[in-house]
N, C-alpha and C positions, 0 to 999 in steps of 0.2 A: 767718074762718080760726080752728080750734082752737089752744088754746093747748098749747105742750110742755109735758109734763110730763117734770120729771130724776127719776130715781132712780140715784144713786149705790152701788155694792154696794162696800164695803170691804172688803178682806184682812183681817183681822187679822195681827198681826204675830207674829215667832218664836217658837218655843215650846220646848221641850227634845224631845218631840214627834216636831218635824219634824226636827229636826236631827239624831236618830240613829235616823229611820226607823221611828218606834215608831207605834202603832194610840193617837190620843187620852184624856185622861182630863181631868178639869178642871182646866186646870195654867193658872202663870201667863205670862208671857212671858220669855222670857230677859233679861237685862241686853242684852245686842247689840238684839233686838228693842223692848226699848225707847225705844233708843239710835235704830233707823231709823227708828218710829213719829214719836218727837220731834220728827225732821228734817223731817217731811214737809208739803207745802204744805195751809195750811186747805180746809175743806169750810165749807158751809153750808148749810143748806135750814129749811123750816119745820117738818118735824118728823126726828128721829133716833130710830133703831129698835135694838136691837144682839138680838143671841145672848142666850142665857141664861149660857153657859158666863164663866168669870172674865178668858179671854184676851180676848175681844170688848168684855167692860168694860173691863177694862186700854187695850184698844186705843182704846176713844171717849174714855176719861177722856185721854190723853196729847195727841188731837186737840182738846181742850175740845171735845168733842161728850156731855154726859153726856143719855143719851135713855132712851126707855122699853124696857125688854127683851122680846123676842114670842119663845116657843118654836118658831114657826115658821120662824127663822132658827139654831133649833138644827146640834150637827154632824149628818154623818153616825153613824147610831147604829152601832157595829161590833160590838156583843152581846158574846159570851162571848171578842173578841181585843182589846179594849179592856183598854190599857196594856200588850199585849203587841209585839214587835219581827215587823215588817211578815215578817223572812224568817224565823221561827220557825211561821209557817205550812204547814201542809201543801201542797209545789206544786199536787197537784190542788186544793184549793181556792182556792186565790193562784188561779189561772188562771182557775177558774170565779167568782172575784169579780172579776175585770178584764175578763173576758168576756162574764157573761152578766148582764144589764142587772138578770134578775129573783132573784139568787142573792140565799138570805134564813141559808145555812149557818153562817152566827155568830151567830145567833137573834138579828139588830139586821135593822135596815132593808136592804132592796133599794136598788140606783140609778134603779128606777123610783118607787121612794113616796118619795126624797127630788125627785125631779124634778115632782110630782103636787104633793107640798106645796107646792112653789115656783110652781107653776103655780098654786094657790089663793091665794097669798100677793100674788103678782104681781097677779091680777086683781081684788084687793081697793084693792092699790096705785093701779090706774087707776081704778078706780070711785070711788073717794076724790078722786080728781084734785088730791091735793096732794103737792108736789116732796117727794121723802123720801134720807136717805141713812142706807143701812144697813149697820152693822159685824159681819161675819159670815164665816164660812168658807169655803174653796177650794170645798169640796163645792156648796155652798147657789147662791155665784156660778159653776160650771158649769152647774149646773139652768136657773139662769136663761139663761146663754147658750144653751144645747141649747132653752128655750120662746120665746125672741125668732128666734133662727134658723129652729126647727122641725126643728131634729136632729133625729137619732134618736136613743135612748138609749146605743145602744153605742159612741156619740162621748162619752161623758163624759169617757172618764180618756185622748183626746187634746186635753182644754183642760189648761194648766198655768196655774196661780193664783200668784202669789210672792206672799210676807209682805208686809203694808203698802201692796198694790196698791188701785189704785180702778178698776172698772168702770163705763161709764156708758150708762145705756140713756136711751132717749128714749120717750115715750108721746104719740103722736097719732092714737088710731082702734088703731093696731099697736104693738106696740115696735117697736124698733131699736137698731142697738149704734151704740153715737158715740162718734169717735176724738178727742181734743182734741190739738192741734200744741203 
């Protein structure tokens, strides 16, 4: 029998950010956020992986997970509405970036090249076959849910990620998503 392999995907925790609806920039976490982070039950694996960005450090350092940072668990890139307020967007394009998987109209990334990444990252993860837990963004741990299920793309912005969450796949031959009680 093949052995499980865990990969752990962390939330990172609150940001200023999320809390009033704004498009990312590399901020740190909020006081609150790092108040949840703190509370939160340990991880461990043999190796820890985080974001590049300062929240994702923030978030392993509170967890005593200090790991190696991969750009590959970067955020989503939002191009030219980065640090800008999510409804200060033009509706037609709010609608064509919530809609359509391949909208590149902020000259950042699609939800298909962050889900491709994730899809490369991942398969690196099992060919490795060693247990990892990684501290990284809503975005990055949707990609991955949408490549263990086999979504489709235009399922992405019906996962919802909260701050300080942990996802847990499993790796035998397939992912899987694993629920713990």
């Amino acid at each position: 029998m093949q052995k499980v392999l865990r990969l752990d995907l962390v939330s990172h925790g609150m940001t200023e950010a999320m809390r009033k609806a704004r498009f990312p920039v590399d901020e740190s976490l909020t006081e609150a956020g790092r108040r949840a982070i703190s509370g939160c039950s340990p991880l461990a694996a043999p190796r820890v992986l985080t974001g590049p960005e300062r929240r994702t450090v923030e978030t392993a350092a509170l967890l005593g997970l200090p790991g190696d940072e991969d750009t590959r668990l970067r955020d989503l890139d939002a191009g030219a509405w980065r640090g800008g307020a999510l409804m200060s967007v033009p509706q037609d394009e709010l609608y064509a970036w919530l809609t359509d998987p391949m909208f590149r109209g902020h000259g950042g990334e699609s939800v298909v090249d962050v889900i491709e990444r994730t899809r490369y990252w991942m398969a690196e993860i099992a060919s490795e076959g060693k247990s990892t837990v990684a501290v990284t963004h809503p975005a990055v741990i949707r990609a991955a849910l949408l490549v263990t299920l086999d979504a489709p793309p235009k399922s992405f912005w019906r996962i919802d990620i909260p701050p300080g969450s942990v996802t847990r796949l499993h790796y035998r031959g397939e992912w899987t998503l694993h629920f713990t009680a």
